[in-house]
C-alpha positions as CSV (number, residue, x, y, z in Angstrom):
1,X,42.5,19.3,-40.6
2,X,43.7,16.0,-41.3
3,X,43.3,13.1,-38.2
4,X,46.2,10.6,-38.0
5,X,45.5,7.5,-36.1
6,X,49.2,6.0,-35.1
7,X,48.9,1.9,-34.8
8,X,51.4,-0.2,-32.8
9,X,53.6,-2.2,-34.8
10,X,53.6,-5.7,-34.3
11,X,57.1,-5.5,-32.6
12,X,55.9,-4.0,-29.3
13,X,52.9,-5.8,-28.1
14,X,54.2,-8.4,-26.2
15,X,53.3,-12.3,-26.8
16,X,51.0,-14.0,-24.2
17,X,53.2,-16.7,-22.4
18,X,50.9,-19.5,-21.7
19,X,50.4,-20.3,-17.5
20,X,52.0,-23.5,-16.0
21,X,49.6,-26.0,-14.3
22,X,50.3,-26.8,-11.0
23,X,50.6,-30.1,-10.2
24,X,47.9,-30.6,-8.4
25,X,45.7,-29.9,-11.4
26,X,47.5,-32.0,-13.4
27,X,46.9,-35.2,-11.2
28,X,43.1,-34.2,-11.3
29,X,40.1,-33.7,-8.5
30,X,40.0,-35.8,-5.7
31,X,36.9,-34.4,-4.9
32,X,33.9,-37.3,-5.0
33,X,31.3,-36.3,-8.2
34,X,28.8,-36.9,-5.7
35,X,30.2,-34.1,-3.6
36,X,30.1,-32.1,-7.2
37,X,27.2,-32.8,-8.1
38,X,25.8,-31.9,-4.7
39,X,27.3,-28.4,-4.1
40,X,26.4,-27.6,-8.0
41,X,22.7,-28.4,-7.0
42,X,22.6,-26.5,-4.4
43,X,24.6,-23.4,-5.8
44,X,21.5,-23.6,-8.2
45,X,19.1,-23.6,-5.4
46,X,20.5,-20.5,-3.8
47,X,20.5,-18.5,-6.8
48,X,16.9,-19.4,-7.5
49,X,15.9,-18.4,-3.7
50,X,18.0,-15.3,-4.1
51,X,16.1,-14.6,-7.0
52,X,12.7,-15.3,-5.3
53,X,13.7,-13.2,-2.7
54,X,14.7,-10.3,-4.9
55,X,11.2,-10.7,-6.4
56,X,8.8,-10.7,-3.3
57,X,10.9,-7.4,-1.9
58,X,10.5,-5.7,-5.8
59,X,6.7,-6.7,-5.5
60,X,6.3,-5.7,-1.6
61,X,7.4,-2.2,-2.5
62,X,10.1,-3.2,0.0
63,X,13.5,-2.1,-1.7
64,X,14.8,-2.9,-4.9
65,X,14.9,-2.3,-8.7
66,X,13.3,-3.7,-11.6
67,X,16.2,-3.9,-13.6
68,X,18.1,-5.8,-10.7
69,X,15.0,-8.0,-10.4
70,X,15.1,-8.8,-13.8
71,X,18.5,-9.7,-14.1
72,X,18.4,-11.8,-10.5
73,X,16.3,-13.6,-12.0
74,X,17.8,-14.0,-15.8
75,X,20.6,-15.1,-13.7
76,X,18.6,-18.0,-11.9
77,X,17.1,-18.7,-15.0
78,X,20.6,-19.3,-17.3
79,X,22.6,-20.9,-14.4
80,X,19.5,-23.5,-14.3
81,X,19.6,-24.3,-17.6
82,X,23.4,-24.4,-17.6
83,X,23.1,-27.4,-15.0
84,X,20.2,-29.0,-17.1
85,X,22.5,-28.8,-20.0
86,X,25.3,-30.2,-17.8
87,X,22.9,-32.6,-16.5
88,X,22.2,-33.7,-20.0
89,X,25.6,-34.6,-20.8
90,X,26.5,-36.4,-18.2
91,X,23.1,-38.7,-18.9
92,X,24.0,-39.0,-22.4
93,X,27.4,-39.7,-21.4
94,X,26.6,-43.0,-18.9
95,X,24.3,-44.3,-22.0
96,X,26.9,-44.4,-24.2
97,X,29.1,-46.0,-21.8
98,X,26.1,-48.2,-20.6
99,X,25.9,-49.6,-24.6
100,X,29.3,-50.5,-24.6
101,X,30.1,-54.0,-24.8
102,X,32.6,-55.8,-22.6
């Protein structure tokens, strides 16, 4: 008994065509990086209160399971050290533009 795996040939898989940009994107945000940097924070915040929360009820004996504890609070964990990260750039960033002589 002999298996026969049949592959596609290159003809019939059809070529991605790449997405146009509306124009709005194009022209960029006009949203303030104040306003950014401000709902970013505070997106943070909520997941790290979600996650708390999600904690106590596992610990009360309230409701929920480990492994959606665990990964609530992986979750918190990464998206805070995704904005750190962020954070970090945008520091290093304003230095370098800070050294530049005009």
């Amino acid at each position: 008994m002999s298996l026969t795996l049949k592959m596609p040939s290159l003809a019939t898989i059809a070529p991605i065509a790449p997405q146009p940009v509306a124009p709005e994107a194009a022209q960029g945000s006009t949203t303030p990086f104040g306003d950014v940097l401000s709902s970013a924070i505070q997106e943070v915040e909520g997941t790290r209160a979600s996650s708390d929360q999600s904690i106590q009820q596992f610990l009360s004996g309230e409701g929920g399971d480990l492994h959606a504890t665990i990964l609530s609070s992986e979750r918190a964990d990464l998206e805070f050290q995704m904005f750190l990260q962020v954070r970090n750039k945008v520091v290093s960033a304003y230095q370098e533009i800070m050294k530049m002589q005009v």
